[in-house]
C-alpha positions as CSV (number, residue, x, y, z in Angstrom):
1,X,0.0,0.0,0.0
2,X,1.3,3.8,-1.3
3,X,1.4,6.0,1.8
4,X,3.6,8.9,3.0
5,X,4.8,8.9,6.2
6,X,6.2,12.2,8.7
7,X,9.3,10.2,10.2
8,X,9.3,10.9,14.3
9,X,11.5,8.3,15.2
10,X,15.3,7.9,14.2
11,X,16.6,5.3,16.8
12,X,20.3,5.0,17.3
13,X,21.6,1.5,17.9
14,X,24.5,1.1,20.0
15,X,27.8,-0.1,18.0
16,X,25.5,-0.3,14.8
17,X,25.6,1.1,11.5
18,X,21.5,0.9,11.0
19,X,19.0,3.0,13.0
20,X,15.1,2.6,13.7
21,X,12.8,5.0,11.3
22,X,9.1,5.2,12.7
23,X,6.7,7.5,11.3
24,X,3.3,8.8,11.1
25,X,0.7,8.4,8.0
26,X,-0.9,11.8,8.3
27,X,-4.2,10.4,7.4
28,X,-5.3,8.0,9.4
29,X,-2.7,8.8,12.3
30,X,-1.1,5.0,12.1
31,X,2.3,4.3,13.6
32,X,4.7,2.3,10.8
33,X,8.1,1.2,11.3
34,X,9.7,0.4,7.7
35,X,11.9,-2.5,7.9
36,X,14.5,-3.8,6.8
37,X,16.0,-0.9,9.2
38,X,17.7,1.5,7.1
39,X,21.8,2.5,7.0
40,X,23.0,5.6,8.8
41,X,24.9,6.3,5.3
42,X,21.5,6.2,3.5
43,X,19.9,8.7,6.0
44,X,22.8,11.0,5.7
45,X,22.6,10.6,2.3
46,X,19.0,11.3,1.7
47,X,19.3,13.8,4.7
48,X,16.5,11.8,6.5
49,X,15.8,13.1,10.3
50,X,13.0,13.0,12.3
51,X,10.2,16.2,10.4
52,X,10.8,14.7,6.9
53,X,8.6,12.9,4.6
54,X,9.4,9.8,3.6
55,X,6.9,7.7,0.8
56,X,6.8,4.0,-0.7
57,X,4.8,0.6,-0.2
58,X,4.5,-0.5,3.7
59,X,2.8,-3.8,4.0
60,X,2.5,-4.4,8.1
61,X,3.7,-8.0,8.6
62,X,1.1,-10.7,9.3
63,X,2.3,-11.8,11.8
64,X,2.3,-8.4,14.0
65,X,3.3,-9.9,17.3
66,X,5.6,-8.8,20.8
67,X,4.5,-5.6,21.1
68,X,6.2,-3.9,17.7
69,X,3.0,-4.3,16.2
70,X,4.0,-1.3,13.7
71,X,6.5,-3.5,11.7
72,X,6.0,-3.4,8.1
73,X,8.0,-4.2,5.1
74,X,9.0,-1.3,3.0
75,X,10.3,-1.0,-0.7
76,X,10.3,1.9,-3.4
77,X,11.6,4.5,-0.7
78,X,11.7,7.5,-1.8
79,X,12.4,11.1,0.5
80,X,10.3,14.4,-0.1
81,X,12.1,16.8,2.1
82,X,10.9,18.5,5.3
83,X,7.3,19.0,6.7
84,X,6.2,22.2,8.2
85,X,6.2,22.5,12.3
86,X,2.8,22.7,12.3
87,X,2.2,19.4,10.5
88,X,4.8,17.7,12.8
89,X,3.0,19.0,15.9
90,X,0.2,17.7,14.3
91,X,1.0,14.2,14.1
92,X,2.6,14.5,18.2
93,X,-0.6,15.6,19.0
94,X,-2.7,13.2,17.2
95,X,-0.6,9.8,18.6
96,X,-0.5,11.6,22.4
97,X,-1.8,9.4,25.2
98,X,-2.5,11.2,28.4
99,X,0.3,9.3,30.7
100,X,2.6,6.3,30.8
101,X,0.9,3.9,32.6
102,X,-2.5,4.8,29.8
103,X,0.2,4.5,27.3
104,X,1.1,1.1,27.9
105,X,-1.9,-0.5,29.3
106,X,0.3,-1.3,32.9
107,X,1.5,0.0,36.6
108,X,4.7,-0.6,37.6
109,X,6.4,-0.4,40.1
110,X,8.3,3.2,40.6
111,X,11.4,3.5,38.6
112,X,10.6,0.2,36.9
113,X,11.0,0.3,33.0
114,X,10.4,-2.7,32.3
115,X,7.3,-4.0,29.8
116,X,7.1,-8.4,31.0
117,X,6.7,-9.8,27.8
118,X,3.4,-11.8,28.8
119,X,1.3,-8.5,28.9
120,X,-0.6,-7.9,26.1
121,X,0.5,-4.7,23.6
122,X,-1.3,-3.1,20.8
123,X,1.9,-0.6,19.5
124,X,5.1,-0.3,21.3
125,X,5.1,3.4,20.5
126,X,3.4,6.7,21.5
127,X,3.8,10.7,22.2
128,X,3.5,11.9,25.4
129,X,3.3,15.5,26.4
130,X,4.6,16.6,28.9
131,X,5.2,20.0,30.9
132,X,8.7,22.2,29.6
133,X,9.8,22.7,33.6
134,X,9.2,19.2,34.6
135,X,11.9,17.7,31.9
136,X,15.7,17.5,32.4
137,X,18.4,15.6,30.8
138,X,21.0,13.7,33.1
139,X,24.1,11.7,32.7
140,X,23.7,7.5,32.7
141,X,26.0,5.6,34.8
142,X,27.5,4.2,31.5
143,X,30.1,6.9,30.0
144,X,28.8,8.3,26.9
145,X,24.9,7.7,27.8
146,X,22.3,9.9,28.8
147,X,19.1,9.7,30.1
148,X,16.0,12.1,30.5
149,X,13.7,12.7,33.5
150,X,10.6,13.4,33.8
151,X,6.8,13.9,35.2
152,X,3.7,13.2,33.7
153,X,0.5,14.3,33.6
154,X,-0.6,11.7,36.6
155,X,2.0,13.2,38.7
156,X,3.8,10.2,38.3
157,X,8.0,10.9,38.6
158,X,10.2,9.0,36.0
159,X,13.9,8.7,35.7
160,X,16.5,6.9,34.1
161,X,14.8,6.8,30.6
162,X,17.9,6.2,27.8
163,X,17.6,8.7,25.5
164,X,17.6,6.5,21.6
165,X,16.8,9.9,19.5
166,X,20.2,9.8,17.3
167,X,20.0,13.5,16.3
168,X,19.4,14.7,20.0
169,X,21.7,12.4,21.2
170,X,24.3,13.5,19.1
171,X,24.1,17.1,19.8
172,X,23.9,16.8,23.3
173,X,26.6,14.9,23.4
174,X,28.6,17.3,20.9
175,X,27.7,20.3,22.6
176,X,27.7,19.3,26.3
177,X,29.9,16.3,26.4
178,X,31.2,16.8,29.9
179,X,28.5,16.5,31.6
180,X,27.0,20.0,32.1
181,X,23.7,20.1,30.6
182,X,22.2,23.2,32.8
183,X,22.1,25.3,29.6
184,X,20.2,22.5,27.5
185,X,17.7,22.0,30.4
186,X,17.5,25.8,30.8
187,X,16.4,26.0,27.1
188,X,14.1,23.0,27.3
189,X,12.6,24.3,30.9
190,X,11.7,28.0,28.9
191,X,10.1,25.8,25.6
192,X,6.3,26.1,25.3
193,X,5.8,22.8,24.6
194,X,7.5,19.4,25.1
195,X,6.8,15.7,23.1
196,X,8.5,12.7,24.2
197,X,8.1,9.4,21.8
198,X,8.2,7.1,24.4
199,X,9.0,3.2,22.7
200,X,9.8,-0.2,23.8
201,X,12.9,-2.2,23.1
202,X,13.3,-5.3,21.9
203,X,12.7,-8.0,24.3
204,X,16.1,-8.2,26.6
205,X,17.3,-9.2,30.1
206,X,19.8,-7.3,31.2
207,X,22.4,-8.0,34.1
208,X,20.7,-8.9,37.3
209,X,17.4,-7.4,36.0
210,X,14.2,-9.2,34.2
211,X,13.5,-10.0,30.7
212,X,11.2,-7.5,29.7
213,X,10.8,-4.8,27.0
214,X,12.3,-2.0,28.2
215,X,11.1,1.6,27.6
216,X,13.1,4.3,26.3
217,X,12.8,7.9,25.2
218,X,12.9,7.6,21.0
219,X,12.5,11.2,20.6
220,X,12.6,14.6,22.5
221,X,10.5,17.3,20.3
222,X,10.0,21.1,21.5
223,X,8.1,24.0,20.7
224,X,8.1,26.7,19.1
225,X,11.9,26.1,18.6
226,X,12.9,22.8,17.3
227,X,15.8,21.1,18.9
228,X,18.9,20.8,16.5
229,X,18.4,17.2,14.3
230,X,15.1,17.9,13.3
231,X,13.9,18.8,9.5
232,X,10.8,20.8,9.8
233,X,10.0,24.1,8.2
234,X,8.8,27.1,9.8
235,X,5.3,27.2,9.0
């Protein structure tokens, strides 16, 4: 099936040379994830990022099970440039749930991440809004990763949430690579509006911890100034 997509996901993979592109079909306000993933070379190339338009035939695999239920094959893609901010804010608005636990369809325990594979999923992705002076970024235990903090609309605290989003990633790390993001939260604190993409990993168990999908922050959007690694226009 023919669609156009607005891509709001580019997911960095550790050590990799291939990210995770999600996107929005404008019309009917469906989350797709092409696969096969696509290069990092091909996204520089076509100077894909997170605001552009990306068209071709998706066909969502039969078998849409785990909870990455927006897996589809992709093939004739073909890159159309950037969308305007107002369309992107569109499609954040249109995939917003009100809160985490609504999001996800489960409460967990606090500072518990972690999706148990036996719960049942109907996307693995979804925007969350959330208020400018409750978000800040922080450094991860791990050298080189960071993480984002946050509140939600429930009043509910969460921390520790890996930050995937390559462009934002990549400029944070760039710009405030020892450590000292006070100016970055400053700027994200005065922002009128804030959009997390909140998504699920694949299923894992990591050191002395479940096996579970664990969430993670795919995107950090901001308004009315975009965040560097973002292609949107103006209007």
């Amino acid at each position: 099936m023919k669609r156009q997509i607005i891509i709001t996901d580019l997911t960095r993979f550790k050590g990799d040379t291939t990210v995770c592109t999600a996107g929005i079909d404008y019309n009917t306000m469906e989350c797709l994830r092409p696969l096969p993933y696509l290069s990092k070379s091909s996204c520089e190339r076509l100077s894909i990022l997170p605001g552009g338009i990306l068209s071709g035939d998706f066909e969502f695999k039969n078998k849409r099970g785990g909870p990455h239920m927006e897996d589809c094959t992709a093939t004739g893609l073909k890159f159309h440039g950037a969308t305007s901010a107002g369309t992107f804010r569109e499609v954040l608005v249109g995939t917003c749930k009100s809160d985490i636990v609504t999001g996800f369809g489960i409460e967990l325990p606090e500072g518990d991440r972690g999706v148990p594979p036996e719960h049942e999923l109907n996307h693995s992705i979804f925007t969350l809004q959330v208020e400018p002076r409750l978000v800040s970024i922080v450094t991860g235990y791990k050298a080189g990763t960071l993480k984002v903090q946050f509140t939600d609309s429930s009043g509910r605290f969460y921390t520790n949430f890996p930050i995937t989003d390559l462009g934002f990633h990549n400029f944070a790390q760039k710009k405030h690579g020892a450590g000292d993001f006070d100016e970055l939260n400053d700027w994200i604190n005065g922002q009128e509006e804030v959009f997390l993409r909140i998504g699920l990993s694949g299923i894992y168990q990591p050191p002395n911890q479940k096996n579970a999908y664990w969430m993670q922050a795919n995107g950090i959007y901001t308004f009315p100034e975009a965040p560097p690694g973002i292609r949107i226009h103006p209007k």
